[in-house]
Residue, then its C-alpha position, 0 to 999 in steps of 0.5 A: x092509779x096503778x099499784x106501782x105508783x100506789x105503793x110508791x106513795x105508801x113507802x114514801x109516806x113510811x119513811x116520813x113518818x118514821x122515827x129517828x133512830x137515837x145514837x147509843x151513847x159511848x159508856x166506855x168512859x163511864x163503865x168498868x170494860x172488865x166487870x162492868x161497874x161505875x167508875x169514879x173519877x179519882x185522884x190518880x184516874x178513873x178507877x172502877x168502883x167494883x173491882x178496882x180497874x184504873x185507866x191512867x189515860x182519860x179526857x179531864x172534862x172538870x172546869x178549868x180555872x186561870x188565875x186571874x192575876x194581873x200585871x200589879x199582882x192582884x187577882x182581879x175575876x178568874x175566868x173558866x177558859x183555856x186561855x192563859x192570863x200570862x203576860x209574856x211582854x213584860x214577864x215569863x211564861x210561867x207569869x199567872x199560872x199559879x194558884x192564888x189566894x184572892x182577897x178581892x172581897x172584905x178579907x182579915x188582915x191575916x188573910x192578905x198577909x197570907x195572899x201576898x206570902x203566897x204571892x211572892x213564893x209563887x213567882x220565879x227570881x226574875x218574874x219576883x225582879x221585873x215586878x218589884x222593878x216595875x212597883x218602883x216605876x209606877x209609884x215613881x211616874x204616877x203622873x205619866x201616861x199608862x202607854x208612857x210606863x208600859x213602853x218603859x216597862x217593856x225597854x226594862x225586860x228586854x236591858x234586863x235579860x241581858x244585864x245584871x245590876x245593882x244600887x244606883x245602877x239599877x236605879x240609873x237604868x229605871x229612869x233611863x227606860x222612863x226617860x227614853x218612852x217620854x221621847x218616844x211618845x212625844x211627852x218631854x221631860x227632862x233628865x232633872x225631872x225624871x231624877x227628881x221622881x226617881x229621888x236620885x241624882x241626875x248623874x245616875x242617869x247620865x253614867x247608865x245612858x250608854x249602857x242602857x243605849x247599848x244594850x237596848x239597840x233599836x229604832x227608838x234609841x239610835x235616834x237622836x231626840x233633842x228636847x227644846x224649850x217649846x216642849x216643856x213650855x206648855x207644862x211651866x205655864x200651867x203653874x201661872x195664871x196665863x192668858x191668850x196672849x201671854x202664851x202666844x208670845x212665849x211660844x213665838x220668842x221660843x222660835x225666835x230662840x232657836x237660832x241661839x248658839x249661846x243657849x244650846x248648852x243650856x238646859x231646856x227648862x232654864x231657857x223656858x223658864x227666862x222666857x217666861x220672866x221675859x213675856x211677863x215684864x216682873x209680872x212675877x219676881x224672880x223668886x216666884x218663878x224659880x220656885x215653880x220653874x225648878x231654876x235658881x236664880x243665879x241661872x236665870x239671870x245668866x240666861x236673862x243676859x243671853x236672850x235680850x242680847x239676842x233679841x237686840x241683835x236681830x232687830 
């Protein structure tokens, strides 16, 4: 073997075996530039613990906690991220950012009544308005969907960026937004309803439909939804006892009904609920029905008189 190939093999075999060089470490961060003492993170900076050198400009590596909070005001479990838990569709920006005091575990009364003062004082004017409004939407439609409320939720924000209300109004518009996400997601209900869950009148609704309509101009509002006594049929049978059959028959008599010009103006609750004393031949007095139908007598039998009359004349 030659001495040139000899040596090659040599200084290949050093540089394997030789040690990685480590890296020094950047101390400027930790040490004073001037006098070389440890500095102490502060308040204000980094300040040097020996001669007192403060650098106003550093890089902050403490945790960084969210507040956790979440759209009913409860501080559910906080996260170490960077990534805020604000919820820009249905409040501002400023919503989750702010200090909070969690009563998640067993807390003294004192202790809650504290959490929620410090609650409340953290909001802004229209985050402290669009909260209590939606409070009121939730007790309200306990009984509908989540995805119902957050459209409803969602059509309240953007009426309320554009317009002030009070009193009945306000309370219009509420039922008015809840309303229109129950047409949207195909669950009917109708005008009486949504007052009764409200507890107001059905008036108050019908004054704010306009101004809710114009106002809140889009897709899901300029069409035209018409609810129709099929729709509110399945949830009236719910509260009889009901069979196979029984149901068939007031599902095929609500088609046969359609055509009817005397039943347009009438309200589609009225006319499910005379279908229903119809299929069941005084399965159920009247009294019983309009109980559970929410329909007074007198309506029902006007509308008792409209369907045989129809029904005679087609076959």
């Amino acid at each position: 073997m030659d001495p040139e190939t000899l040596t090659t093999i040599w200084s290949d075999i050093d540089r394997l075996k030789s040690k990685p060089t480590l890296k020094s470490c950047n101390t400027n961060n930790l040490f004073c530039g001037s006098c070389k003492g440890m500095k102490i993170r502060t308040r204000e900076g980094m300040v040097c613990s020996e001669c007192g050198l403060m650098d106003s400009i550093y890089i902050d590596e403490s945790a960084e906690w969210t507040s956790g909070v979440s759209d009913d005001g409860r501080v559910n479990d906080p996260s170490r991220c960077m990534i805020p838990t604000a919820n820009h569709e249905l409040f501002s920006e400023s919503w989750g950012k702010n200090t909070m005091i969690s009563t998640k575990n067993a807390s003294t009364y004192e202790n809650k009544r504290m959490a929620k003062i410090n609650f409340h004082n953290s909001m802004n004017h229209r985050d402290r308005s669009l909260f209590h409004a939606y409070k009121d939407i939730d007790e309200a439609c306990r009984d509908l969907p989540g995805s119902i409320l957050k459209d409803a939720k969602t059509f309240y924000k953007k009426f309320n960026g554009s317009k002030l209300t009070r009193g009945a109004v306000r309370s219009g518009i509420k039922a008015n937004c809840v309303l229109y996400a129950c047409r949207i997601a195909q669950v009917p209900r109708t005008t009486k309803d949504i007052a009764v869950m409200f507890g107001i009148q059905s008036k108050d609704i019908s004054r704010t439909t306009q101004l809710f309509t114009e106002t809140v101009q889009n897709e899901s509002t300029d069409k035209n939804y018409v609810t129709k006594p099929f729709n509110v049929m399945q949830r009236l049978l719910n509260s009889f006892d009901v069979s196979r059959e029984e149901r068939y028959a007031c599902n095929k008599m609500c088609g046969q009904l359609e055509e009817c010009v005397d039943l347009m103006s009438k309200s589609p609750n009225s006319v499910a609920t005379a279908i229903i004393y119809t299929v069941f031949q005084n399965k159920v007095s009247k009294t019983e029905i309009s109980e559970k139908c929410s329909v007074s007598i007198p309506t029902l039998n006007k509308i008792l008189v409209i369907v045989k009359r129809h029904l005679e004349d087609k076959m």
